[in-house]
Rosetta silent file (secondary structure, phi, psi, omega in degrees, C-alpha in Angstrom):
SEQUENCE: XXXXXXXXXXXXXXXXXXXXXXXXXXXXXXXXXXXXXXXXXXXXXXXXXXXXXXXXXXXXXXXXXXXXXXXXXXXXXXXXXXXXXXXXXXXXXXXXXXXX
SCORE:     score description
SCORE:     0.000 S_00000001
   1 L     0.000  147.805  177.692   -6.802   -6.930  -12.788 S_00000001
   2 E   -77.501  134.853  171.304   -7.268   -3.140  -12.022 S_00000001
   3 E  -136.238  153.008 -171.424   -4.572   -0.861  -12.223 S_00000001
   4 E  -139.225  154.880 -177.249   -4.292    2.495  -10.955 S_00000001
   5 E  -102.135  131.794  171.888   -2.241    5.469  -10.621 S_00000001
   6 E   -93.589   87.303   66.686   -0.556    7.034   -7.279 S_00000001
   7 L   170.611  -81.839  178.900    0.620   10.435   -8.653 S_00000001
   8 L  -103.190   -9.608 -170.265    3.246    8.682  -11.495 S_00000001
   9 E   -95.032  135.263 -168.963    3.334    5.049   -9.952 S_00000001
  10 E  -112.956  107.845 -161.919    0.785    2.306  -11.594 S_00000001
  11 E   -98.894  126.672  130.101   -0.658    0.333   -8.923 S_00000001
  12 E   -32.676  104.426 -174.852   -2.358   -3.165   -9.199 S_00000001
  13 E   -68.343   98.734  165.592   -5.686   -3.224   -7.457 S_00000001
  14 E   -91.172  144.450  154.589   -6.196   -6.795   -4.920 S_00000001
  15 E   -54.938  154.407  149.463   -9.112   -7.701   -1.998 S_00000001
  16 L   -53.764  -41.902 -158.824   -7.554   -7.264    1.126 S_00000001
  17 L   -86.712   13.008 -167.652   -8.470  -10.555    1.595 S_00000001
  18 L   -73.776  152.331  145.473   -5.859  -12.000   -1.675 S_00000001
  19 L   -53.830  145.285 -176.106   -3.495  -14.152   -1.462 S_00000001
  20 L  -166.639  144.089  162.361   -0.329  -13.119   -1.812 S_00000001
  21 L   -61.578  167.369  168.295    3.891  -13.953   -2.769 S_00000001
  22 L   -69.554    7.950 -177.104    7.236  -13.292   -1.937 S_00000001
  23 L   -51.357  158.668 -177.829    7.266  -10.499   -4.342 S_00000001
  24 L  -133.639  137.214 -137.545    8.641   -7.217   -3.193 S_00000001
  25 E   171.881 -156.583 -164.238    7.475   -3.729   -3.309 S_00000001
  26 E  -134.770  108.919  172.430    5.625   -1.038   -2.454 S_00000001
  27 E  -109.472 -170.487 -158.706    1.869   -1.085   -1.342 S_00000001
  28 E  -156.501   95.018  151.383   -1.394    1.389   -0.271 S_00000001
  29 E   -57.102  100.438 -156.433   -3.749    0.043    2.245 S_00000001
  30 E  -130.153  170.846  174.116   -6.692    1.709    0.742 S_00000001
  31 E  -136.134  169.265 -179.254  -10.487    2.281    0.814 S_00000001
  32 E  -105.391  117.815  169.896  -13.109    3.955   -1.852 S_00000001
  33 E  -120.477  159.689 -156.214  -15.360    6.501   -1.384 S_00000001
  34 L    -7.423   82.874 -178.775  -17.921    8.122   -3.979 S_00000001
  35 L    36.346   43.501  168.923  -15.119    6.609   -6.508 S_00000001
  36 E  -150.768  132.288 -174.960  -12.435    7.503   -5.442 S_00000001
  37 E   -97.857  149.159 -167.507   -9.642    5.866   -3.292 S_00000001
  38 E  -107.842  120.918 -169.882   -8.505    7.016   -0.567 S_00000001
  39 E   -65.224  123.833  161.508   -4.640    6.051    0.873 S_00000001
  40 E   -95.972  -52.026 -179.646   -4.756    4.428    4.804 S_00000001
  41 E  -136.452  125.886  147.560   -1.237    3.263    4.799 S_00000001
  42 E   -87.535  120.854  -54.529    1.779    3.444    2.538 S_00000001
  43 E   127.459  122.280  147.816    4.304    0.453    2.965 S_00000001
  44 E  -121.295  137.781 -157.520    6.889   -1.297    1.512 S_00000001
  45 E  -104.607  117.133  120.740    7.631   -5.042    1.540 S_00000001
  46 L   -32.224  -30.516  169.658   10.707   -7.449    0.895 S_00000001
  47 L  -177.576  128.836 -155.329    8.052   -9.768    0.377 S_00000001
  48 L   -94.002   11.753 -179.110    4.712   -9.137    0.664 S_00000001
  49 L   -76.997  -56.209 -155.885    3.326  -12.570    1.276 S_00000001
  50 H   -85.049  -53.674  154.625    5.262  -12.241    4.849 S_00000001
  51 H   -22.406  -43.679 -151.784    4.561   -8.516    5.776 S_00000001
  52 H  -107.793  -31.748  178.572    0.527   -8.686    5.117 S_00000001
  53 H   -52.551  -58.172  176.634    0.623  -11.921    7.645 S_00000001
  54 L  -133.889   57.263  173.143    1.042   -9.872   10.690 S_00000001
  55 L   -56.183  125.236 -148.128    0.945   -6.331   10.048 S_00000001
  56 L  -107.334   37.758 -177.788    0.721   -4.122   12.981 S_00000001
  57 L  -157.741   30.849 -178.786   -1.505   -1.446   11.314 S_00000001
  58 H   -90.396  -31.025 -176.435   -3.832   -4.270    9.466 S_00000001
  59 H  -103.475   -2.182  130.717   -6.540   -3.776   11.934 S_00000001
  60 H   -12.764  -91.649 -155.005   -6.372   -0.239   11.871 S_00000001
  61 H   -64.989  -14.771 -175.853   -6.627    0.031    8.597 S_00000001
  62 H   -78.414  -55.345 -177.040   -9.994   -2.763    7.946 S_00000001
  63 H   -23.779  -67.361 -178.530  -11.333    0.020   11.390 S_00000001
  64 L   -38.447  -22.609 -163.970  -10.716    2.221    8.807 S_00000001
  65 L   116.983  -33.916  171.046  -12.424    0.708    5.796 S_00000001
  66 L   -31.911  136.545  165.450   -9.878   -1.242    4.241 S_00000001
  67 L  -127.406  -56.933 -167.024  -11.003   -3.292    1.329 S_00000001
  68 E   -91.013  175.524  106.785   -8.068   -3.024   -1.308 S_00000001
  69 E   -66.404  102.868  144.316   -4.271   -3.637   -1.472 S_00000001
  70 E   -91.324  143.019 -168.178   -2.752   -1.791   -4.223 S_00000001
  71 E  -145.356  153.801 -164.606    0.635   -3.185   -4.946 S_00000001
  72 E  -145.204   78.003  175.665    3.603   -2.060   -7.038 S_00000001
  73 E   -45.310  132.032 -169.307    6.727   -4.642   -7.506 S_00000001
  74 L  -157.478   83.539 -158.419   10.087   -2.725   -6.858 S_00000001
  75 L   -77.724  -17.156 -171.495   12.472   -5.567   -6.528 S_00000001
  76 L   -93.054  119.186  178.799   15.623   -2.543   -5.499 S_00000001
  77 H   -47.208  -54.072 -171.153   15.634   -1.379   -1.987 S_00000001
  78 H   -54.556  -59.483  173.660   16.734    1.838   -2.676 S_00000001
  79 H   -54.575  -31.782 -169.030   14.036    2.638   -5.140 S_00000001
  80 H   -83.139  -18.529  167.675   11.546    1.306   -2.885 S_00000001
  81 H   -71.095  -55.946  169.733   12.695    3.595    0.254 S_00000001
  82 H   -58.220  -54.752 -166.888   12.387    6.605   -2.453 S_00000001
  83 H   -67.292  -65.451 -145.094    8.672    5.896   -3.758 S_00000001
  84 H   -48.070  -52.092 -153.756    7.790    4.775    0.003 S_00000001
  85 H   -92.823  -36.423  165.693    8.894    8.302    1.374 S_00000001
  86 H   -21.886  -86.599 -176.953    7.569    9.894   -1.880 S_00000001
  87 H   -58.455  -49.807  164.250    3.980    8.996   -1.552 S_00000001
  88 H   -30.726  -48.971  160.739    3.735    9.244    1.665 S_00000001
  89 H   -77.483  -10.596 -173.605    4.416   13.482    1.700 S_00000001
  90 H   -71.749  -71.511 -126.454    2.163   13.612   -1.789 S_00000001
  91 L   -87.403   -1.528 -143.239   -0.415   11.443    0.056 S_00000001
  92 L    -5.779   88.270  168.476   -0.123   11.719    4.086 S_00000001
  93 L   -54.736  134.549 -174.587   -1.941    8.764    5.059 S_00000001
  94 L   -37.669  -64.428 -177.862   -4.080    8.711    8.225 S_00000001
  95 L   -59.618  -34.567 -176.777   -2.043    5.682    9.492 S_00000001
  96 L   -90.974  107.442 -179.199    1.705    6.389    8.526 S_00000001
  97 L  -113.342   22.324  176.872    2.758    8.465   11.512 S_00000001
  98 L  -102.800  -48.474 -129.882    6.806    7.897   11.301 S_00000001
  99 L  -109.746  -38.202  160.373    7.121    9.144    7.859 S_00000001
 100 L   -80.036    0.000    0.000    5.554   12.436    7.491 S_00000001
């Protein structure tokens, strides 16, 4: 599996199209251009098997290009509410329009 970095955070690279657990965390709907990925949405998950089912910014983001899911386990709410709001001002993603 690929892993990648969002400014200090080491991201796991997935298809969009993956399978996926109750694990819980922090993801990056993202897509690649001339090698390099590009952020659609930033997210976080209680469990990301159940989130990614009916996401209300999933068909956005495929409009958009989606291919990958990067994902980042962050089992502590708190932490995940910090990184979430983090990346999101490093990154401003087209799609996250509550948060910046």
């Amino acid at each position: 599996m690929t892993t990648i970095k969002w400014s200090q955070y080491a991201f796991e690279v997935y298809p969009a199209n993956s399978s996926w657990n109750n694990a819980s965390g922090i993801y990056i709907f993202a897509t690649s251009s001339n090698g390099y990925w590009k952020p659609l949405y930033i997210g976080q998950a209680s469990s990301f098997k159940d989130r990614f089912s009916q996401h209300e910014k999933w068909d956005s983001a495929i409009k958009l290009g989606m291919t990958h899911i990067h994902v980042m386990v962050v089992s502590r709410q708190s932490d995940r509410d910090a990184i979430e709001k983090y990346l999101i001002s490093v990154f401003k993603p087209q799609l996250n329009d509550n948060l910046k």
